[in-house]
N, C-alpha and C positions, 0 to 999 in steps of 0.2 A: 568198275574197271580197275583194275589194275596198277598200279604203281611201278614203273619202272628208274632205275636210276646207271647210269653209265656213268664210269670214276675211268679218267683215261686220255690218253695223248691227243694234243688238237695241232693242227698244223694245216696252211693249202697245199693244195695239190699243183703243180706247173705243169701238164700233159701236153706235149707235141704225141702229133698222131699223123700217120702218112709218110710217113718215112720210107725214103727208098732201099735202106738196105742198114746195118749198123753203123755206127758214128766209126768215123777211118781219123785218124790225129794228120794233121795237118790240111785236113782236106773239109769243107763247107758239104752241106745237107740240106734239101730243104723239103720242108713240111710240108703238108698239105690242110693242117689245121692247128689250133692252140688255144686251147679254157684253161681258166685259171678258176676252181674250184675247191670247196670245204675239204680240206683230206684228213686222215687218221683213220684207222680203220676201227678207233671205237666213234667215232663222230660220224662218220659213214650209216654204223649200226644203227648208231640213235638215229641217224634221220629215216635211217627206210621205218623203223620202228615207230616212229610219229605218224609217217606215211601212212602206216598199216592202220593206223588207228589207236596206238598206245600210248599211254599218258608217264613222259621220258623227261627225267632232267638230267644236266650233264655237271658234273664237277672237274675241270682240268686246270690249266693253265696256260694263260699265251703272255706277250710281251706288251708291252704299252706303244705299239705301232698301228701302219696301216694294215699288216696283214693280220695283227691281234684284232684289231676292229672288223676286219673281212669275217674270220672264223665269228665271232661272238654275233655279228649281224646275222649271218647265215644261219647258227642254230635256234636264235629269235626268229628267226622269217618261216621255219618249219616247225614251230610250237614246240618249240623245246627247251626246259627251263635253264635257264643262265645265271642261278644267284649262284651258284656256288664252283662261276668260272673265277679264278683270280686273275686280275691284272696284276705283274709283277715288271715293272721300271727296269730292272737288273739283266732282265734278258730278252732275246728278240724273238718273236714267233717261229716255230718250226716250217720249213718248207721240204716238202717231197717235192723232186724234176721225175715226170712218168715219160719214159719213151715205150712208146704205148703202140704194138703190134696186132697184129690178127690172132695171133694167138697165144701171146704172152707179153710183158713190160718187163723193161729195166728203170729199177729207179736208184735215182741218186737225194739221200737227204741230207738237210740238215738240221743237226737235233733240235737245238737251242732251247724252248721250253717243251717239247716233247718229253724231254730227259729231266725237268726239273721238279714236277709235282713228287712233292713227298709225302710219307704216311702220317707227319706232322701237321700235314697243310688240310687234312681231313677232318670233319666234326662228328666223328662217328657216332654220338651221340643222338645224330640227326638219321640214322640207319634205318632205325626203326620206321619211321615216315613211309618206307616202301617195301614192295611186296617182294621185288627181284633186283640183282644187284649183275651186272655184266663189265666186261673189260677186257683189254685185247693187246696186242702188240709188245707183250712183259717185253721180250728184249730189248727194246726202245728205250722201256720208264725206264732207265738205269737207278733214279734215284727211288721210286716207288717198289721196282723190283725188290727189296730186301727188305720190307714191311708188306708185300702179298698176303704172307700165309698169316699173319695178325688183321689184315682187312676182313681178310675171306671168314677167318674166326669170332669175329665181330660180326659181319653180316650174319652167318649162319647162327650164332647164339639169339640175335636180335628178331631171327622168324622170316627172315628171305631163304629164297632161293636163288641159287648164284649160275654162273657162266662165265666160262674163259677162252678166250682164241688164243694160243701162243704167239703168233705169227712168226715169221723169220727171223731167223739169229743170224747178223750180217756179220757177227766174228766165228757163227759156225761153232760153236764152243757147245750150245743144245745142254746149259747148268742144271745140273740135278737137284737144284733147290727148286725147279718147276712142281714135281714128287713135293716136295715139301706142303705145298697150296693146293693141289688135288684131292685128299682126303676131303678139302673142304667147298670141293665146286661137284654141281650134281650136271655139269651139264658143262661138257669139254669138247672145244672146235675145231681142232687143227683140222689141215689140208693132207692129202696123202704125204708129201714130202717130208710137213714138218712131223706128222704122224712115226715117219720112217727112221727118221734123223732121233727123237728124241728115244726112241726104243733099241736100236738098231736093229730092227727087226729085218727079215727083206721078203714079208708077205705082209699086205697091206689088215686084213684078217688078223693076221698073229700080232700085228702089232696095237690096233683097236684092243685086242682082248687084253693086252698086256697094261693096258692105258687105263680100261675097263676096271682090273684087279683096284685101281688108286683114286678116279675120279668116280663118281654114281655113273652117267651114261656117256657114252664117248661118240661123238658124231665124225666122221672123217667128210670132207669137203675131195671128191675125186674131180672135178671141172667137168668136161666135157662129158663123164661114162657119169656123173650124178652122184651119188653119197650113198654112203651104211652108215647103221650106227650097231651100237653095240652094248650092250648092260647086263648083267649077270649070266652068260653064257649065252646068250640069245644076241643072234644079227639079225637087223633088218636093211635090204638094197635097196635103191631109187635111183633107177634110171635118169637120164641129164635130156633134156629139151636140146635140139637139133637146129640151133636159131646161127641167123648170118654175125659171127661174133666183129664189131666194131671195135671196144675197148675194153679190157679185162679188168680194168681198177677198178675195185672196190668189190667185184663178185661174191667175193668168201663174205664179205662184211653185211651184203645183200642177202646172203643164204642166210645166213648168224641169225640176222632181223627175222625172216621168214620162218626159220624154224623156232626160235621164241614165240612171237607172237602168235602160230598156228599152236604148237605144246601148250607151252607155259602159259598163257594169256587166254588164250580158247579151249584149252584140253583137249583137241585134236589126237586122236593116237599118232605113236613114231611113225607108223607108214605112213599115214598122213601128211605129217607135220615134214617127214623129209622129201615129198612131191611137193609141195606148197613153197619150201624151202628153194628149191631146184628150180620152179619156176619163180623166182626169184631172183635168185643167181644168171638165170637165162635173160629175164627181163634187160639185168643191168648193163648185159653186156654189149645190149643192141644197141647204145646210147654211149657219148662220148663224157667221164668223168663218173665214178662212183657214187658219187649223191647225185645227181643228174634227174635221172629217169625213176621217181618215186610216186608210183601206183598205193590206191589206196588195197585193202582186201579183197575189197569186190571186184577191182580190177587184175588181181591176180587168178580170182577165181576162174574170172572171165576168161585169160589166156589160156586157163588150164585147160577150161571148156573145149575151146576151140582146136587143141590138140588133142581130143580125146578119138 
């Protein structure tokens, strides 16, 4: 089997869900539920990726609290290795608040060590130990963002194969030094938006392919309508599972897992591997929290079955 390693932001999750309408300022709201869960959407990946069956260890960083012992607990309890989480005294655990809809979230974070792993704090040394190398949310790592494209050049010299989510850019600014670390990732995640934002393209097609030209294969995450992907001139589509959506955190991060583990891990072809994906993303959302709801393979199959 396989070796996987996720280098990337760890932080909980705070989810209120049920909400009657959006938060009005001066005025009270009240929920209808609240989990306080693993969040980062590389710690998300890694655990559906445990889930599936893959053998995942996580290098990040949290603070020396209670929620840095939450997060570290958590990826111990879903067989995911933790030697090479840091405890760091100087800062406090990252927290995302998800106000979490039927068919979308607003979140509000706080960095704190989200933003602190640096490219120093890495043994790259230790690369070579694994087979695949994955990592998500660049905008985030403000302090790892500008040592990417020397990670990604280390793993790829060292004999992995790599993966990227971009995720959101909360200042919107979508840096071109992204382009800089794609040369060196075979396998890029964005969602349509941030697919849109980073190219400025405004056909979801034009802009995979443009993505395509820089990364090896570019998978866009459409939610509801399912995913393409795209690599040397060639698309491939996958329709999206039709399920009662509960909470949307952590979907993309569920796909990410999905489409790894069925490609890269099993050799699955793309069509494949982006239905497998998709029911994945479908699965996570019928469940309240991103890591939440982590099915092994066979029970993914099994869902697929049943909509067949």
């Amino acid at each position: 089997m396989k070796r996987l390693l996720v280098i990337g932001e760890l932080n909980v999750d705070l989810i209120i869900s049920g909400l009657p309408s959006l938060p009005v300022l001066g005025q009270e709201l009240l929920c209808q539920d609240f989990e306080m869960t693993l969040g980062s959407s590389s710690a998300i990946c890694a655990s559906w990726l445990a889930a599936l069956g893959a053998t995942v260890d996580f290098w990040g960083k949290v603070g020396c609290d209670l929620y840095g012992e939450f997060v570290v607990g958590e990826l111990e309890r879903r067989g995911i290795g933790t030697d090479g989480v840091i405890r760091d005294s100087s800062i406090r655990t990252g927290v995302t608040v998800s106000l979490s809809y039927p068919h979308d979230r607003a979140l509000f974070t706080y960095l704190g060590s989200i933003a602190a792993l640096r490219l120093s704090d890495l043994h790259l040394g230790l690369l070579s130990r694994y087979d695949h190398l994955h990592s998500a949310s660049i905008f985030l790592q403000r302090e790892l963002r500008p040592g990417l494209p020397a990670l990604y050049r280390a793993a790829k010299k060292a004999g992995l194969t790599t993966s990227l989510d971009s995720g959101w850019d909360p200042e919107e600014q979508w840096g071109r030094d992204v382009f800089d670390v794609l040369p060196h990732v075979d396998f890029f995640l964005p969602n349509e938006t941030e697919a849109l934002h980073l190219t400025g393209a405004n056909d979801i097609e034009e802009a995979a392919t443009e993505l395509s030209c820089y990364a090896g294969t570019v998978v866009v995450k459409l939610g509801r309508e399912g995913a393409l992907a795209c690599t040397g001139g060639q698309v491939w589509k996958a329709s999206g599972f039709k399920v009662e959506v509960v909470d949307t955190t952590g979907a993309g991060d569920a796909f990410n897992a999905g489409f790894l583990y069925a490609h890269v891990i099993e050799g699955r072809p793309i069509p494949e591997a982006l239905h497998f994906a998709n029911a994945c993303g479908a699965i996570a959302v019928t469940i309240i929290g991103g890591a939440t709801a982590l099915p092994s393979a066979a029970e993914v199959d099994a869902f697929i079955e049943e909509w067949q």
